[in-house]
C-alpha angles and dihedrals in degrees: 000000000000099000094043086046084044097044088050088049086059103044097045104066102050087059085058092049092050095055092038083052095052097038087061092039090060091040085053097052092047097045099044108079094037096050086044089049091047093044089056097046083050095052088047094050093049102050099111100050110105125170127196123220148167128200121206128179108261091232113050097021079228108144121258124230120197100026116141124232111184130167100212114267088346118079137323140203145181127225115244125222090286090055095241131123140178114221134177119228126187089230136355091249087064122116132240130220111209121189140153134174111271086010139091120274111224149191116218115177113207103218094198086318112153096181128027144182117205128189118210117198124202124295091255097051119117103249131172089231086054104139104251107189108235128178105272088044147276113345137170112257094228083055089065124097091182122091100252142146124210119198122198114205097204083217084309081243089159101054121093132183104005142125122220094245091046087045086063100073119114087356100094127034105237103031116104110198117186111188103222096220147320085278114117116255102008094115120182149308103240114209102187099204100340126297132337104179141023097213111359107076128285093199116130106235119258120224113184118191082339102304118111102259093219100215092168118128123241109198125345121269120260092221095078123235085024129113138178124245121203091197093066084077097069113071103231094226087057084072126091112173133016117204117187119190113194112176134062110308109148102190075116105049116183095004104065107047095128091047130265140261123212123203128193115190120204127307127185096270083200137027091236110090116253130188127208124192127184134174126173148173139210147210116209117194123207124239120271101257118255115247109268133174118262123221102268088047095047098045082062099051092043088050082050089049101048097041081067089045097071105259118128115235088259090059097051095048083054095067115099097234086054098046115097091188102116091194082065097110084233098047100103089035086061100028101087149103113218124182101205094176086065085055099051104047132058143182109246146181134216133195133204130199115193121177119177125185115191126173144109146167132226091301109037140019128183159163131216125180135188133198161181139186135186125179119161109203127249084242106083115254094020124122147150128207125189131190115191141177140179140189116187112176131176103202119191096203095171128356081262103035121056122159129213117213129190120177135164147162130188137176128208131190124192129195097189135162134215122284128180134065103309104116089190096063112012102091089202098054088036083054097053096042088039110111108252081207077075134094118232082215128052107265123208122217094282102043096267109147126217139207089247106092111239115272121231113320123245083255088066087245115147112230112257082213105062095052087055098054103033113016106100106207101172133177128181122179141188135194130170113173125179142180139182131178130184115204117193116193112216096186127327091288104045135046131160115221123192117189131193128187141184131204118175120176134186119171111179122197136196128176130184124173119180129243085217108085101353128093124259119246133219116246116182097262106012144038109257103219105165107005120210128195151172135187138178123186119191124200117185115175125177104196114194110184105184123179154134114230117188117182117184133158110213111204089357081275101081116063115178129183121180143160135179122179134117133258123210134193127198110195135181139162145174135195119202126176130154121194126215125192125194114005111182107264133359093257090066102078106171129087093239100068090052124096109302090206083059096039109123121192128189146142140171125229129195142172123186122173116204127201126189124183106184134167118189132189129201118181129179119193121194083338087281114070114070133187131163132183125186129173134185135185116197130192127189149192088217085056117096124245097228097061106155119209091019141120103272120190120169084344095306122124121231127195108215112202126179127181140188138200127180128183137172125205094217088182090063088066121104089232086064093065095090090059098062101160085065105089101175134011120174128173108195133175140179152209130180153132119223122165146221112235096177096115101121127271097257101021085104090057136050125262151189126223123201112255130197116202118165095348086306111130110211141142132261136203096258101191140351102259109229107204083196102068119124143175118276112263124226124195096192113194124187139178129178147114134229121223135194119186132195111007089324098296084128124044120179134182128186139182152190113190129182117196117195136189140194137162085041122193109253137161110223116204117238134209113270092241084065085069088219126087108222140352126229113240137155087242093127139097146199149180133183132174139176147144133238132197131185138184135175119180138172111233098178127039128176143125084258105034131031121180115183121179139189144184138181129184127177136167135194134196119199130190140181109241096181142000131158113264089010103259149036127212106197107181114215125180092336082315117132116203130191127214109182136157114268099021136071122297108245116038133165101244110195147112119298119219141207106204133280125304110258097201137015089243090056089052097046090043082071098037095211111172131198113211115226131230084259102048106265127124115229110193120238117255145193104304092027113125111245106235117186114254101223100184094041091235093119092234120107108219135134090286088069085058125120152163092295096164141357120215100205111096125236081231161355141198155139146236120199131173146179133197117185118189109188103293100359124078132179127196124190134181122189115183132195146189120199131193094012123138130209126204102230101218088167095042089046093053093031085060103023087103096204115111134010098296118130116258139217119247086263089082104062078083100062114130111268104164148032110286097013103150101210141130095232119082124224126276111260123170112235092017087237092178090048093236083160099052119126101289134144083273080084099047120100135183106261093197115130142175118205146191090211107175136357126185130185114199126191128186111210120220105251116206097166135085093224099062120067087184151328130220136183123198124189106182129183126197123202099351101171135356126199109206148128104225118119096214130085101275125345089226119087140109113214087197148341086273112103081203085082097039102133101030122127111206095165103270116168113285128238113263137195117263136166133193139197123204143154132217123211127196126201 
């Protein structure tokens, strides 16, 4: 069934293709002689209309020489040493394009306008007729009646250390960009308006050189809290131009619901041959330490802990952490104070080598980078180094037939450690919950350290130490992606391009953690004492983008763009680990050298095949009226074949999504001349329907799972295949306008947005008799709406000093319209988190509290009870923390629970600003979140006071007598009455203000031939951060899910960090 589905893919849309090719070939022939006829008539009309101009820098009001002025397929001109020019239009309602080298280009309509005066900023300003790549090509942004930024990277020369996906924050309204952790190269998790999806992806898709970037990922890793990020592999200064679209395009089809971002790497700007060279260094600063008990403090709270565990006062002074007695043979062993923090952490530094060739002649042109990275981690022994390489060529193979070529290859290496929640393994939880009574060496009887690092503690804590030094978390990763595509130009209206495109992706992984100094685990059938693992994951994608584009103005009124082609996708993956336990002795690292009897194998496979027909429409009428119309239909291996109400074609299932955007450039009418300090003014609106096609390759089907039962090895049913499962579908709606001022000293853009879906992913929960815990099913759905402004101004403007600032805000609301059963509980790292119908999708779900009884007779005066384990009730008491009883039963249980919190902020934004001063220029960007809660999981076990884990300094005001008024609850081994569960005491205020990222540029005085030019960049990240939240850093993603947004599971933090490089130009 998946050859003969693969081969139809195939076969069906050259037929289309066929049809589309001979309809346009017949439209051609008839249209030709009487547009021709029509074009001529209207030069001949027009010959008398001249106009009379200057252009002047914006800056300085000096005139310009050498601009061009043109009117399309009509006349040009070029201004003369005075700036001014004469120029014949057909009309004065024509529209002038305006465009000089190392300025703006520009399109000025003239409104009846007989005489004008037009002002052109620098290159590198942010215009509003600034080029965005779309998918159909290079357009104007204020030619777009689609909601979309673009974002020119100037080289991103300036830019150290960051991923693409990390680079976005603050820099585009909508886009939510939450940076995972402090680790390099982990990047961030995007959220385009909100959410789209509760278990299918909310990535934007990522289209590179004009091939889909799959940053999916394909197993998870075996090092936990880490996750591969795709986007490490493209060397940011290889990237010349961001384009995020943000409304309802479907080219895409089921592959964009949640928008698309477009990426251009670098091209030869000029045929002359140029050559860029950059080195910098860096200066990583480790993270401020969290408040911990020291060991007078600790050895306090533990003698408070233990007096409720059982043990007599003699018992307690016996212990060798409570004997003061140095002649006690495990005196010196428990008589420290360790910090472990200090341990754990270091200051680090990081280098960067960047080497770009450009050139080119009449036939070729092309690019080619190299480069090398090296950041070590804040965490000691942590790293990652990066090779990378890149060939871009433009090749002109006849005057008809040219070629485009983009090709790269890059290699990581990562040297990690374990994050998340595992005290056992994580080297920075186990650093905070270690003992600071402990040594960090082994001690003899008299104090005497030796070179052997201390074994597990008496309090069962692994030594932070030990996973540093000895533990081995690798991960090496490979990525090549090319693409090539042949463009043959028929006449000046119609080409045909093919494009064809490679990705092939390897990630290997080995772990090793030590028996000596780390806690054993519990396997099913055997104690883990050192673990051993490997893993390799395999991507391979054959990308095929076909497709006629023909592009004609009629009466120099009428401009029409369109393409119809198909696009296809060939993907496969595998996922191969293998885990060892107990190899003999901690030399021995590989998992064949572990136990056989524990040895597990395992491995996922998977093949999907993707086929998108899609026809767009772009039309232009009198520059002013727009109006674009695209439409897909997908098909998919991962569809089902019993689809009612679809598209069905040989017994295959097709999603047909059309979309619309309108949009009119008010400021372009005659009327508008009497406002001339309104530049633009564009009123734009969408419709359309994309879908989400992440629903699993074989959830459709039905298949079996390998079982083992009694060392037999056989195979289970592993789901209930649903033959009616479908993508999600999304009805995106936008409204908005885009506005330039004075001379466009002010721009402003502005947006409503609407998201809906329907046919969401659920799992629907199933009787026990079925054998099977849930079923798949579109039974969902979602809604999410919002709104986005952005401005960007120069406030100063003269030939010495130029400030330019910025700012964007947006804000989403999301809600759930309709699930099966209502709501959903998903429990995360001791998290609870609500899905319900009619409220967001991801709320803490949990007990609220009111303090901490002062007194037993206040707490019997409410006669509260906790139910054990056992059954029986136990009644609160003095020091017991007062949670509300919800359902007035007077015992606290999960039906007292309740929203207690909601991760998703009221708001986020971005300033950003720049101030040049002849040749020195800084750039700033400060980023914020506001109203966003986080779910505290360190916090929760670091003042839990229950056990022997450290604890933070908050504790030093836990209850401890009759009639103490405080917050913080006694210390109680064991916590029986559950004073620590998930409540709003572990709730904290997310909100954050942050310098994210600073940037000095100089441009050194050349004097010498040799040089072209020479740059300094001094650049600062996170620099400083305003917020109230007690953790590390209020910034982290535990996963993709936007189920766990907002939970903190002890990644490493962000940290500050700062660079210095120079660029040098041949």
């Amino acid at each position: 069934m998946q050859i003969s589905t693969t081969k139809f893919l195939l076969k069906k849309p050259v037929l289309l293709l066929l049809l589309l090719l001979a309809t346009h070939t017949v439209f051609s022939q008839q249209k030709t002689d009487s547009t021709q006829t029509a074009t001529t008539s209207a030069n001949n009309q027009n010959k008398g209309l001249t106009i009379t101009g200057f252009v002047l820098d914006a800056a300085s009001k000096k005139p310009l020489a050498g601009i061009n002025i043109s009117v399309f397929e009509f006349s040009a001109a070029i201004t003369d040493d005075k700036g001014a020019y004469t120029i014949k239009v057909p009309d004065y309602n024509a529209v002038l394009n305006i465009s000089g080298p190392g300025l703006q280009a520009k399109d000025v309509p003239l409104k009846g306008r007989k005489s004008i005066t037009t002002l052109l900023f620098e290159e590198t300003y942010n215009s509003v007729y600034d080029l965005a790549q779309t998918p159909a090509g290079q357009l104007p942004q204020n030619q777009s009646a689609s909601s979309l930024t673009s974002i020119n990277t100037q080289g991103g020369w300036n830019t150290q250390n960051e991923t693409a996906d990390s680079y976005l924050q603050g820099r585009v309204a909508g886009l939510d960009a939450v940076r995972r952790s402090g680790t390099p190269g982990m990047g961030a998790n995007l959220f385009m308006r909100g959410y789209s999806s509760l278990y299918s992806t909310n990535k934007p898709l990522i289209v590179v050189d004009g091939m889909i970037y799959d940053n999916r990922q394909y197993g998870n890793s075996l090092i936990g809290g880490h996750v591969y990020n795709p986007l490490q592999q493209i060397d940011f200064k290889d990237i010349d131009n961001i384009t995020v679209i943000k409304d309802g395009s479907s080219v895409y089809g089921t592959r964009a619901a949640n928008g698309l971002i477009l990426i251009t790497t670098g091209q030869s700007p000029e045929l002359a041959t140029r050559i860029d060279f950059g080195v910098y260094g860096g200066f990583n600063q480790k993270p401020a330490q969290l408040p911990l008990l020291g060991a007078a403090d600790y050895r306090t709270y533990l003698s408070d802990v233990l007096k409720t565990s059982g043990l007599t006062s003699t018992q307690i002074a016996a212990q060798p952490y409570m004997n003061d007695n140095q002649s006690n043979a495990d005196y010196f062993r428990y008589h420290n104070n360790t910090d472990w923090q200090k341990e754990v952490f270091k200051n680090s530094y990081s280098n960067n080598y960047y080497l770009k060739v450009t050139g080119g002649d009449a036939i070729a042109r092309y690019a080619l980078s190299l480069g090398y990275l090296g950041n070590d981690g804040i965490t000691k022994n942590t790293d990652l180094t990066r090779y990378n390489t890149r060939f871009n060529a433009t090749l002109n193979l006849t005057k008809k037939f040219t070629a485009d070529a983009s090709l790269s290859f890059a290699y990581s290496q990562q040297n990690l450690q374990e994050q998340g929640v595992n005290a056992k393994v994580n080297p920075i939880f186990a650093s905070q919950i270690k003992s600071p009574l402990t040594a960090i060496r082994a001690l003899d009887d008299l104090g005497v350290p030796s070179p052997n690092l201390s074994d597990v503690d008496v309090f069962n804590v692994s030594n932070p130490v030990s996973l540093i030094e000895k533990a081995i978390e690798t991960n090496k990763s490979y990525r090549f992606a090319g693409i090539i595509n042949f463009k043959y130009q028929f006449n000046k209206y119609l080409n045909l391009q093919a494009a064809i495109g490679i990705t092939s992706d390897k990630v290997r992984e080995n772990t090793f953690i030590p028996r000596y100094g780390v806690v054993n685990d519990t396997l099913a059938n055997a104690i883990a004492e050192s673990r051993l693992g490997s893993q390799v994951q395999r991507l391979y994608n054959i990308y095929n983008d076909t497709h006629i584009a023909y592009e004609r103005t009629f009466n120099r009124i009428h401009h029409l763009t369109a393409n119809a082609g198909f696009r296809y996708n060939s993907s496969s993956s595998q996922n191969n680990f293998s885990l060892g336990y107990n190899s003999a002795t901690d030399q021995l690292i590989t998992v064949g050298t572990g136990a056989n009897a524990l040895r597990v194998t395992g491995g996922d496979a998977g093949e999907w095949n993707w086929l998108n027909t899609f026809f767009s429409a772009d039309y232009q009428l009198s520059g002013k009226y727009l109006l674009s119309y695209n439409m897909s239909v997908d098909g998919s291996s991962r569809f089902g074949k019993q689809i009612p109400n679809t598209l069905s074609v040989s017994g295959n299932k097709y999603a047909v999504l059309p979309s619309v955007a309108a949009g009119w450039i008010i400021s372009s009418e005659k009327f508008m001349s009497a406002l001339p300090w309104v530049e633009l003014l564009k009123l734009r609106g969408s419709y359309g329907l994309t879908g989400n096609d992440d629903i699993g390759n074989y959830t459709a089907r039905q298949y079996y799972v390998s079982q083992n039962l009694l060392g037999t090895q056989g195979l289970v049913r592993g789901n209930i295949g649903n033959q009616q499962l479908q993508w999600e579908i999304n009805k995106k709606a936008d409204l908005g306008f885009d506005a330039a001022f004075f001379r466009e000293r002010l721009s402003v853009s502005f947006d409503v947005f609407q998201n809906t879906t329907d046919k969401m992913v659920v799992y629907e929960p199933l009787a026990t008799e079925a054998g099977l815990n849930y079923l798949i099913t579109n039974n969902g759905g979602m809604r999410t709406k919002g709104i986005e402004l952005a401005a960007n101004g120069r406030v100063i403007n003269n030939t010495n000093v130029k400030w330019d600032l910025g700012f964007n805000i947006s804000a989403y609301r999301n809600s759930i319209t309709k699930l099966p059963g209502q709501q959903i509980l998903t429990p995360y790292n001791g998290a609870t988190v609500l899905t319900a119908v009619g409220q967001p999708a991801n709320l803490f779900y949990g007990f609220k509290t009111a303090g901490v009884y002062a007194t037993d007779a206040a707490a019997a005066a409410d006669g509260f009870q906790q139910r054990q384990a056992n059954g029986t009730l136990l009644p609160f008491k003095g020091g017991d923390v007062i949670f509300k009883d919800l359902n007035g039963d007077k015992v606290i249980d999960n039906s007292d629970r309740q929203i207690i919190g909601n991760p998703n902020p009221d708001f986020t934004g971005a300033f950003t600003t720049r101030i040049a001063y002849k040749r020195i220029a800084l750039d700033a960007l400060f980023t914020f979140s506001k109203g966003n809660q986080l779910y505290n999981m360190p916090r929760n076990v670091l003042e839990s006071m229950q056990g022997y884990q450290n604890q933070t300094v908050a504790v030093n005001n836990r209850w401890r007598g009759e009639g103490q008024i405080t917050n913080t609850p006694k210390a109680t081994y064991g916590d029986p009455m559950g004073n620590a569960r998930f409540s709003d005491r572990w709730i904290e205020d997310g909100s954050y203000f942050r310098l994210r990222t600073v940037s000095v540029t100089y441009d050194v005085p050349v004097k010498t031939k040799l040089l072209r030019s020479v740059r300094v960049y001094l650049t600062g990240n996170n620099l400083f951060t305003l917020t109230k939240y007690l953790g590390y850093d209020p910034e982290f993603s535990a996963t993709e899910n936007l189920l766990t947004r907002g939970i903190d599971i002890g990644l490493e933090p962000i940290y500050r960090s700062a660079q210095l490089g120079v660029r040098i130009g041949l």
